[in-house]
PyMOL CGO cylinders between C-alpha atoms (Angstrom):
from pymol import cmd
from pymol.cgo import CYLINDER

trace = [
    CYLINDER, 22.25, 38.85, 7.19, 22.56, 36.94, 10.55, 0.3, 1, 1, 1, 1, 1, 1,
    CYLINDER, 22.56, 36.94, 10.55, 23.71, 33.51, 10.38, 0.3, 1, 1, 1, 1, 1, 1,
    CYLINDER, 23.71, 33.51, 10.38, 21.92, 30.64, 12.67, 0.3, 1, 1, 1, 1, 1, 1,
    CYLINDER, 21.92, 30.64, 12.67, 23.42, 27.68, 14.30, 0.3, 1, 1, 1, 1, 1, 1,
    CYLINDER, 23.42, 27.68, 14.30, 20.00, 26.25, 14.66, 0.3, 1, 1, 1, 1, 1, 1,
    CYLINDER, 20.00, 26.25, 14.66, 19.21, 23.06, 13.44, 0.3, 1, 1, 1, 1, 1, 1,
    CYLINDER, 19.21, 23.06, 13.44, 16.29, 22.84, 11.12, 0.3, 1, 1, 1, 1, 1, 1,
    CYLINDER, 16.29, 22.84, 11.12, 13.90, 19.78, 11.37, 0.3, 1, 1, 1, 1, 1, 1,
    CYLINDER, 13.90, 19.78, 11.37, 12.78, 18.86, 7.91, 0.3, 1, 1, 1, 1, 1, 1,
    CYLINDER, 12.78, 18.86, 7.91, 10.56, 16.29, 7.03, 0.3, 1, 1, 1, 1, 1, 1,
    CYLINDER, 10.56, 16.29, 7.03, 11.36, 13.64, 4.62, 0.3, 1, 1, 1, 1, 1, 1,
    CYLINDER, 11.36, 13.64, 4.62, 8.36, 11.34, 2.53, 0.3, 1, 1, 1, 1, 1, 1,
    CYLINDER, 8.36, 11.34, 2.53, 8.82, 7.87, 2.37, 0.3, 1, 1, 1, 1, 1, 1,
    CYLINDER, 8.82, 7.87, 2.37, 7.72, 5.39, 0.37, 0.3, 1, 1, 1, 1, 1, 1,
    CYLINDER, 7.72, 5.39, 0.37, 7.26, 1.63, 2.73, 0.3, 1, 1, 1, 1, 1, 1,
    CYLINDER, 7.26, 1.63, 2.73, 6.45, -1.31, 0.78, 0.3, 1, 1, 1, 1, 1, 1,
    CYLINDER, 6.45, -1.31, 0.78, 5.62, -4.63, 2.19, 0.3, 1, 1, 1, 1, 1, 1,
    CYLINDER, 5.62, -4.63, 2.19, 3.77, -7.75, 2.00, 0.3, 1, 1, 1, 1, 1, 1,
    CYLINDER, 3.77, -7.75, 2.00, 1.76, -10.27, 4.32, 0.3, 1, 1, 1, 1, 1, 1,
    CYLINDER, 1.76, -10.27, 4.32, -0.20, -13.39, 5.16, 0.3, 1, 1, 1, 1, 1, 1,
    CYLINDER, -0.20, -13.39, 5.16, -4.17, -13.02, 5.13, 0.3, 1, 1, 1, 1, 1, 1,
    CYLINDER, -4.17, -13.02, 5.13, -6.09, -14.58, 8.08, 0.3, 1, 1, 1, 1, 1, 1,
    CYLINDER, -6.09, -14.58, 8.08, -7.24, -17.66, 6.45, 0.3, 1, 1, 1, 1, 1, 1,
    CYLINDER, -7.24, -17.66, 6.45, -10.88, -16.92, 5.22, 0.3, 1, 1, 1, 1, 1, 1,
    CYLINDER, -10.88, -16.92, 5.22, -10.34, -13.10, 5.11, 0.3, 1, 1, 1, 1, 1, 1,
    CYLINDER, -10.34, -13.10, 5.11, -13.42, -12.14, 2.93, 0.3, 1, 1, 1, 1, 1, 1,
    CYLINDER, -13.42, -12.14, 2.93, -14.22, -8.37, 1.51, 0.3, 1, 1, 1, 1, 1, 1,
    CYLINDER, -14.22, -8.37, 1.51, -16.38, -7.16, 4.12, 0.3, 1, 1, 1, 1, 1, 1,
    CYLINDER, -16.38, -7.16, 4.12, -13.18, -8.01, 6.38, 0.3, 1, 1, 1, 1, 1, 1,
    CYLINDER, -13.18, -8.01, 6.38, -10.89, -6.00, 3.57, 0.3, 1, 1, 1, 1, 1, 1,
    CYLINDER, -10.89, -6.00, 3.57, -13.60, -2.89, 3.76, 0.3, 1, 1, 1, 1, 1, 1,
    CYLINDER, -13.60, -2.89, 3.76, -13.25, -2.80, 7.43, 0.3, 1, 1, 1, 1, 1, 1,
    CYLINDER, -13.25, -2.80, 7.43, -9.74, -2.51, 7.51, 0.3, 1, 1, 1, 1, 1, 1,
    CYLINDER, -9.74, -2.51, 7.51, -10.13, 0.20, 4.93, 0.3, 1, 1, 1, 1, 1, 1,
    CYLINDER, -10.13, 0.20, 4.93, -13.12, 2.26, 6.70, 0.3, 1, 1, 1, 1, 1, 1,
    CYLINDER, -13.12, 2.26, 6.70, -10.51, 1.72, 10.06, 0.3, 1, 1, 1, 1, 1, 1,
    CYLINDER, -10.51, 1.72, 10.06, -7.17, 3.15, 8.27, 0.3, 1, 1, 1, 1, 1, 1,
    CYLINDER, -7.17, 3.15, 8.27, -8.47, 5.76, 5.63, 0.3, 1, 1, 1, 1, 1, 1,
    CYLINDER, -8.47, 5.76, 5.63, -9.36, 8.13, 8.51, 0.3, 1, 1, 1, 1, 1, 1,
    CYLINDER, -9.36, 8.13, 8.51, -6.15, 8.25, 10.24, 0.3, 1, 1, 1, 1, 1, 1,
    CYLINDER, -6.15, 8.25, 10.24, -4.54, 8.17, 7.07, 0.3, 1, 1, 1, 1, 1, 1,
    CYLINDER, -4.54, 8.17, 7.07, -5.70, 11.04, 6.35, 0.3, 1, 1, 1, 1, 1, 1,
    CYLINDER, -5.70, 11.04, 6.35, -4.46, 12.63, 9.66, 0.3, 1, 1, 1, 1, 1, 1,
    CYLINDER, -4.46, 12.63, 9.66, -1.27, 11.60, 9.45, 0.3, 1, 1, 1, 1, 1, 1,
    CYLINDER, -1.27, 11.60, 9.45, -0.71, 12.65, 6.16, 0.3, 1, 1, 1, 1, 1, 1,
    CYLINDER, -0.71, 12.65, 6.16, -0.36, 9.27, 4.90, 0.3, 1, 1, 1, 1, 1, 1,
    CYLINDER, -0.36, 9.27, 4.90, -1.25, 8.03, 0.88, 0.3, 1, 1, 1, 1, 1, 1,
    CYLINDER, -1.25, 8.03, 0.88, -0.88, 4.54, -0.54, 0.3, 1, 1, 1, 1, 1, 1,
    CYLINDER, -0.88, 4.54, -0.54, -2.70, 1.68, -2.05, 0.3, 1, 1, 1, 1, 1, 1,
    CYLINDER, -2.70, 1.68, -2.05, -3.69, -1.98, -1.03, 0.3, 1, 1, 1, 1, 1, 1,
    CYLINDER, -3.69, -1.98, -1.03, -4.26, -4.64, -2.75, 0.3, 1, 1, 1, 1, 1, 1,
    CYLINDER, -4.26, -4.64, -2.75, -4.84, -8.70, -1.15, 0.3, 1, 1, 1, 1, 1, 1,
    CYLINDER, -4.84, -8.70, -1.15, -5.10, -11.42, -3.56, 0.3, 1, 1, 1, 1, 1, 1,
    CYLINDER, -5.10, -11.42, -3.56, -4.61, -14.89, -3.30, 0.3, 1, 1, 1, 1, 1, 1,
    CYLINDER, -4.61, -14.89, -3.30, -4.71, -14.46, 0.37, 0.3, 1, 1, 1, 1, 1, 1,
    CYLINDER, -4.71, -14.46, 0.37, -1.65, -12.30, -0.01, 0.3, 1, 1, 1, 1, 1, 1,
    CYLINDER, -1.65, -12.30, -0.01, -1.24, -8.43, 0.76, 0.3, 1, 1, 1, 1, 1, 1,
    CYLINDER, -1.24, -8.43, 0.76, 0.33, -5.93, -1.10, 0.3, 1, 1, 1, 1, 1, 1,
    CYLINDER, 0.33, -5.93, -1.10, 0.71, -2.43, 0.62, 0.3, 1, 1, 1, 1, 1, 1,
    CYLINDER, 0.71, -2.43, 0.62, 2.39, 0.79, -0.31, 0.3, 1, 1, 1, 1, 1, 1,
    CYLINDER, 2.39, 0.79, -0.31, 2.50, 3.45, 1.99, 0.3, 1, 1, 1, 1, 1, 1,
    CYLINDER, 2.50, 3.45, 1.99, 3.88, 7.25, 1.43, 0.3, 1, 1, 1, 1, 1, 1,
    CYLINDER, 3.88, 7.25, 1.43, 4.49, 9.78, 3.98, 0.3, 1, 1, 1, 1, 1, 1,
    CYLINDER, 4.49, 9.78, 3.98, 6.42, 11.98, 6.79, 0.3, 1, 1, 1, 1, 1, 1,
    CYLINDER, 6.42, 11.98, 6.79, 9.18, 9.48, 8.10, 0.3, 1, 1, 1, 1, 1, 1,
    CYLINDER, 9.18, 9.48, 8.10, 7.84, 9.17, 11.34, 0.3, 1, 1, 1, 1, 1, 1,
    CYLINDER, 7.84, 9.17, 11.34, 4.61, 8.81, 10.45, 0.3, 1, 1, 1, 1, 1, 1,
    CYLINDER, 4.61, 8.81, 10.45, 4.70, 5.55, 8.35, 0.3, 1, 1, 1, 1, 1, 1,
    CYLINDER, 4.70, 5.55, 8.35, 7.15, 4.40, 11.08, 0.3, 1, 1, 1, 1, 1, 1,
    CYLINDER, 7.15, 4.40, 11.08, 4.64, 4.62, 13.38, 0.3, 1, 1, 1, 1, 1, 1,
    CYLINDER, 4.64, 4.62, 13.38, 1.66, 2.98, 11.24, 0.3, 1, 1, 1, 1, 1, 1,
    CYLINDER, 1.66, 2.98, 11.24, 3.69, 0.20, 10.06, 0.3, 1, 1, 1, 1, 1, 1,
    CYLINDER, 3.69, 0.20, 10.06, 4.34, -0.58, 14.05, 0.3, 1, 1, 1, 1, 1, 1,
    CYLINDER, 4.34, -0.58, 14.05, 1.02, -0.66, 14.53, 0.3, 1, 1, 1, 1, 1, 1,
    CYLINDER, 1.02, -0.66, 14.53, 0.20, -2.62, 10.96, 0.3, 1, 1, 1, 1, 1, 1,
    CYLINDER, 0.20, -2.62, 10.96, 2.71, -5.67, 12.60, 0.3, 1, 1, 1, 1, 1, 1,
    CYLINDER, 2.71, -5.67, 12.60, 0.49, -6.19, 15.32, 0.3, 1, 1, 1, 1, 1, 1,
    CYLINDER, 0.49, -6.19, 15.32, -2.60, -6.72, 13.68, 0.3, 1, 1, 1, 1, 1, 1,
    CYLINDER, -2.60, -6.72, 13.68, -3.97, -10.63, 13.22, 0.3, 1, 1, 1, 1, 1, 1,
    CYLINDER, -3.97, -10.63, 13.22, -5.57, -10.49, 10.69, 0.3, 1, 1, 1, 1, 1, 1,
    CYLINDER, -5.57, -10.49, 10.69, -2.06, -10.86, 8.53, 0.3, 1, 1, 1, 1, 1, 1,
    CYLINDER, -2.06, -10.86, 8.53, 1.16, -12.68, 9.33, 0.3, 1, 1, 1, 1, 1, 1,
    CYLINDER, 1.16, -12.68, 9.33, 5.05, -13.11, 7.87, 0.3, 1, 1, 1, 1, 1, 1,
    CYLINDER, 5.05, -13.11, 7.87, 4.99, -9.19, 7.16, 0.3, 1, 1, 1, 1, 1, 1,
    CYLINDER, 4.99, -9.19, 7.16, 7.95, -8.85, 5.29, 0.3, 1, 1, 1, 1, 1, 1,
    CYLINDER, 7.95, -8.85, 5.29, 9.60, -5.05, 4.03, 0.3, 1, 1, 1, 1, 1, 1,
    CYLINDER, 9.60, -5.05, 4.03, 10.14, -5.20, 0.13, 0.3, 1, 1, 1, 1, 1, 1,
    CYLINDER, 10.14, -5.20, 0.13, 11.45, -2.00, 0.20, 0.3, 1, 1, 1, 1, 1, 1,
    CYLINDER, 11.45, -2.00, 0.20, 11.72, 1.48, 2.15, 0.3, 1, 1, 1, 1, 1, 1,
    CYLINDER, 11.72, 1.48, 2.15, 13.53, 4.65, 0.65, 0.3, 1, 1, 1, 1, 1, 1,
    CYLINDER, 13.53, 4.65, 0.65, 12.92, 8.23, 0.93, 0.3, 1, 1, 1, 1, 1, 1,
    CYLINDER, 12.92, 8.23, 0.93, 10.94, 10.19, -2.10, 0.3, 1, 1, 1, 1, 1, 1,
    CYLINDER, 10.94, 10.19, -2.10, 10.43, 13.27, -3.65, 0.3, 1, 1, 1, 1, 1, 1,
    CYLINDER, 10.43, 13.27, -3.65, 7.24, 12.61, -5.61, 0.3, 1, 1, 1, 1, 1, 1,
    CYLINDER, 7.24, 12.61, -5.61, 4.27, 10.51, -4.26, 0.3, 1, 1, 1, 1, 1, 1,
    CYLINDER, 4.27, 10.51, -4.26, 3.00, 7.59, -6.79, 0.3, 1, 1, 1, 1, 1, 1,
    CYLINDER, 3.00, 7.59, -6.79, 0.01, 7.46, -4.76, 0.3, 1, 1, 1, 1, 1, 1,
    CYLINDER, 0.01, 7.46, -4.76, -0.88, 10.74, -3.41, 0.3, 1, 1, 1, 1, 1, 1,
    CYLINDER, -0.88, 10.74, -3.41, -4.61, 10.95, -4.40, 0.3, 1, 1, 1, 1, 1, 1,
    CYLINDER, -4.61, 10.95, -4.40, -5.53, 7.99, -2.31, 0.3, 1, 1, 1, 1, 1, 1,
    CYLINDER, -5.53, 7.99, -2.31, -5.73, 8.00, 1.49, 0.3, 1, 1, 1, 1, 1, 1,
    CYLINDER, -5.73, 8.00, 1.49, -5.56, 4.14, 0.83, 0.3, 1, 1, 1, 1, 1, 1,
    CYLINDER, -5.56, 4.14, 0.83, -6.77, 2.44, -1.95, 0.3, 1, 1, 1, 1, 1, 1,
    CYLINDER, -6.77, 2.44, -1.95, -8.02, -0.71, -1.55, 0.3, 1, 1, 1, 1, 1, 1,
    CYLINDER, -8.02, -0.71, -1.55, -7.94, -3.39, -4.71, 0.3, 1, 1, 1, 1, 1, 1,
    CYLINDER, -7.94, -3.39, -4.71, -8.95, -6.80, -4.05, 0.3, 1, 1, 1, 1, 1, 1,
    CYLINDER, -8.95, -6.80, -4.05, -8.26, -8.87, -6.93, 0.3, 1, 1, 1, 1, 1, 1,
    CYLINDER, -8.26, -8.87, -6.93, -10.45, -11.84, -5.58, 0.3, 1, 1, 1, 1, 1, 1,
    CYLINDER, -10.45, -11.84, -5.58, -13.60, -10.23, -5.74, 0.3, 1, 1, 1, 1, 1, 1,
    CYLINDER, -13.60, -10.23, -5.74, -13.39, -8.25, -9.23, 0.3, 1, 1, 1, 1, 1, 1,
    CYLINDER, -13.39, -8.25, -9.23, -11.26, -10.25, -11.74, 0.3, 1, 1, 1, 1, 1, 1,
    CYLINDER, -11.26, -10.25, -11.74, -10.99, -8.53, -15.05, 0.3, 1, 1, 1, 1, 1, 1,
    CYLINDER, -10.99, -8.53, -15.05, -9.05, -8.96, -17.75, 0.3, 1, 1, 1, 1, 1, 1,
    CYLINDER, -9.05, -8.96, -17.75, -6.80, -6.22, -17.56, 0.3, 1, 1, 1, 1, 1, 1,
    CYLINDER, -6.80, -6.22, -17.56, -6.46, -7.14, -13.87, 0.3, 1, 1, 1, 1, 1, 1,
    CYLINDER, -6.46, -7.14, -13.87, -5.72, -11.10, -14.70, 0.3, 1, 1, 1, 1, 1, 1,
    CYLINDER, -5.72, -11.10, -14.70, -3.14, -9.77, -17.31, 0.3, 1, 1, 1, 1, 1, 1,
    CYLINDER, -3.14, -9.77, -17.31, -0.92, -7.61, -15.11, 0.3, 1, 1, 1, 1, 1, 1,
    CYLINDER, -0.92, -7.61, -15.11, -1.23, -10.42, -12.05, 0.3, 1, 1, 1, 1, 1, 1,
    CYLINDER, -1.23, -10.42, -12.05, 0.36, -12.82, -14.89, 0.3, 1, 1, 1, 1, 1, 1,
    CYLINDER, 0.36, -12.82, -14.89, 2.61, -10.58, -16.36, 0.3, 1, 1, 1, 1, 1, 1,
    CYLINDER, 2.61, -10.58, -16.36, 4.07, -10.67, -12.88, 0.3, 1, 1, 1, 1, 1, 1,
    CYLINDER, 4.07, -10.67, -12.88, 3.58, -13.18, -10.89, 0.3, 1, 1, 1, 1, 1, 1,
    CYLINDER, 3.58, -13.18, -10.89, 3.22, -15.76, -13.60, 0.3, 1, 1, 1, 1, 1, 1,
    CYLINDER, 3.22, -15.76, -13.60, 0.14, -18.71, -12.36, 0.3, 1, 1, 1, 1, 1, 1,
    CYLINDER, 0.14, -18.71, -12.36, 0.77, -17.80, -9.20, 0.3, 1, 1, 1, 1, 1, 1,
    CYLINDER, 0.77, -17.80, -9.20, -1.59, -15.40, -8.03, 0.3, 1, 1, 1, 1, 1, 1,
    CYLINDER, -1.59, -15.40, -8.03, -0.72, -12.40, -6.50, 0.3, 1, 1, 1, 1, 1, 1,
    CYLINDER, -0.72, -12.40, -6.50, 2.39, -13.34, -4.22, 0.3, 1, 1, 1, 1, 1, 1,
    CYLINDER, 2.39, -13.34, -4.22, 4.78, -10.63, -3.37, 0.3, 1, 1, 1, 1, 1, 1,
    CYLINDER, 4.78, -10.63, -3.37, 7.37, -12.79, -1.82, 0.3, 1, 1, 1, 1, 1, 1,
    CYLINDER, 7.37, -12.79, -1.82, 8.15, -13.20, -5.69, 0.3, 1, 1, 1, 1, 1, 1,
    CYLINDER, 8.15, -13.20, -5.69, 9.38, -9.62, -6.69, 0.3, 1, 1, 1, 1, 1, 1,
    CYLINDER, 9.38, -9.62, -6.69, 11.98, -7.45, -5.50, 0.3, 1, 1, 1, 1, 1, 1,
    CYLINDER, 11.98, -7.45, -5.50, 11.05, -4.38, -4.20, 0.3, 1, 1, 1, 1, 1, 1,
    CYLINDER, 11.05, -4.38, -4.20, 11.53, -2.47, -7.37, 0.3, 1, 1, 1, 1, 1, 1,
    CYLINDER, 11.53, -2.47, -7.37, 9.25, -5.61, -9.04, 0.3, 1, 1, 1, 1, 1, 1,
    CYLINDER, 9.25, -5.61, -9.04, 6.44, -4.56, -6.21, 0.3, 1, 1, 1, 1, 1, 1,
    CYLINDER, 6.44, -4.56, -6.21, 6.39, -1.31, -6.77, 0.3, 1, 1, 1, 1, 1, 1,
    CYLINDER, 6.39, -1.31, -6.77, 6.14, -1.85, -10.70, 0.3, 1, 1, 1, 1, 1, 1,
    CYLINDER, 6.14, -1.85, -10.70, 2.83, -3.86, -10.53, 0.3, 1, 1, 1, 1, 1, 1,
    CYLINDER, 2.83, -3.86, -10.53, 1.32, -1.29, -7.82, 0.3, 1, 1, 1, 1, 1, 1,
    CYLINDER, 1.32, -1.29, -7.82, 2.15, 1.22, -10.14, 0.3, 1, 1, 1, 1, 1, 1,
    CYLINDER, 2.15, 1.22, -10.14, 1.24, -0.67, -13.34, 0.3, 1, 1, 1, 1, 1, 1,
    CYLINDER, 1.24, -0.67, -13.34, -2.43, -1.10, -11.03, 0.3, 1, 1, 1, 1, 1, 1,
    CYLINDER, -2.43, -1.10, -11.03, -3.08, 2.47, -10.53, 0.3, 1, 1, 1, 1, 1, 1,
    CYLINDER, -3.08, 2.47, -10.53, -2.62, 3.15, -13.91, 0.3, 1, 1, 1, 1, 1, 1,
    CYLINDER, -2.62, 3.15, -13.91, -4.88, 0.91, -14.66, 0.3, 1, 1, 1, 1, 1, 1,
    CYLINDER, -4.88, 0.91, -14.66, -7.67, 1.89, -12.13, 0.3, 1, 1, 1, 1, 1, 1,
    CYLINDER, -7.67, 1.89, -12.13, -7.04, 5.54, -12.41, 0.3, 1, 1, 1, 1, 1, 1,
    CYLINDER, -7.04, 5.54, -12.41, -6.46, 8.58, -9.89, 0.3, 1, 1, 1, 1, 1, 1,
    CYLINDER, -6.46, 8.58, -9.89, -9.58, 9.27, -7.41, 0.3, 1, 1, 1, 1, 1, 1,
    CYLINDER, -9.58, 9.27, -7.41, -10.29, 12.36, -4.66, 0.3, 1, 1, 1, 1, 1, 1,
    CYLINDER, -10.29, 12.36, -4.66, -7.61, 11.90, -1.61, 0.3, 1, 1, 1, 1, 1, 1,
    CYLINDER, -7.61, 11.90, -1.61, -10.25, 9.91, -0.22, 0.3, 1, 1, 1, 1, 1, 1,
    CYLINDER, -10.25, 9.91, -0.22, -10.62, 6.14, 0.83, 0.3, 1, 1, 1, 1, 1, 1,
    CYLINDER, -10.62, 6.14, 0.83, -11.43, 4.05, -2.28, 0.3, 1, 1, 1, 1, 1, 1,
    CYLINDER, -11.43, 4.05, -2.28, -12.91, 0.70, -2.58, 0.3, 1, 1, 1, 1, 1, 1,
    CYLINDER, -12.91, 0.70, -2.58, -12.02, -0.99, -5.92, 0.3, 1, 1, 1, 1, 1, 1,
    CYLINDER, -12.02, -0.99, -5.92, -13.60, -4.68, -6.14, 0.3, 1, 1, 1, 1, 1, 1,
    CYLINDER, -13.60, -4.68, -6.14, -17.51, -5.10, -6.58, 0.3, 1, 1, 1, 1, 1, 1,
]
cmd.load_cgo(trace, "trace")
């Protein structure tokens, strides 16, 4: 057996959580734009996660290659439609929370349930959707909590609200 000195390059998934600002008067045709926009290149980048906006808040998770969410989130900070992004938490993984979605989008504006209502209260209290409220562990709870609730889908792009 021959021993090598060579370095091997192995790629590490990552799980990035942060939260935003919404452009005052950000409406759900905006939301479904962004989500049309990302969902391909998602997908060629290998990227998963889930979005939600509420309360003129975002929530985003995003899971992949190292490099590759490095790279989107760069590009995520320079987009106007959001402000005050702020990194809740970033860590490597070995198992993907989200990996049926190329990006999910939730918008808890535009399709209030119940069940929806509950878990917004159970952890944000009356305050709407407002991440700046949770540690990161906290976030990822209620993202996780939420896509139990909606339910896996095709690694596709997925619009949850009407």
């Amino acid at each position: 057996m021959r021993s090598s000195n060579r370095l091997l390059r192995t790629m590490h998934d990552i799980r990035l959580l942060y939260s935003s600002v919404g452009q005052t008067g950000l409406d759900y045709p905006a939301l479904t734009s962004i989500l049309r926009a990302a969902s391909p290149n998602n997908v060629k980048l290998g990227i998963t996660g889930i979005l939600v906006f509420g309360s003129g808040m975002f929530l985003q998770a995003l899971e992949g290659e190292r490099a590759a969410v490095n790279r989107l989130y760069t590009r995520i900070l320079r987009d106007p439609r959001h402000t005050d992004c702020q990194i809740l938490d970033c860590g490597d993984i070995e198992i993907r929370r989200f990996p049926a979605w190329s990006m999910k989008l939730i918008s808890l504006d535009d399709a209030p349930t119940s069940d929806r209502r509950d878990l917004v209260g159970k952890h944000f209290g009356a305050h709407g959707l407002d991440p700046s409220r949770l540690s990161g562990a906290g976030a990822y709870a209620f993202l996780s909590e939420l896509t139990s609730l909606e339910g896996a889908a095709p690694r596709r792009a997925v619009i949850a609200a009407r």
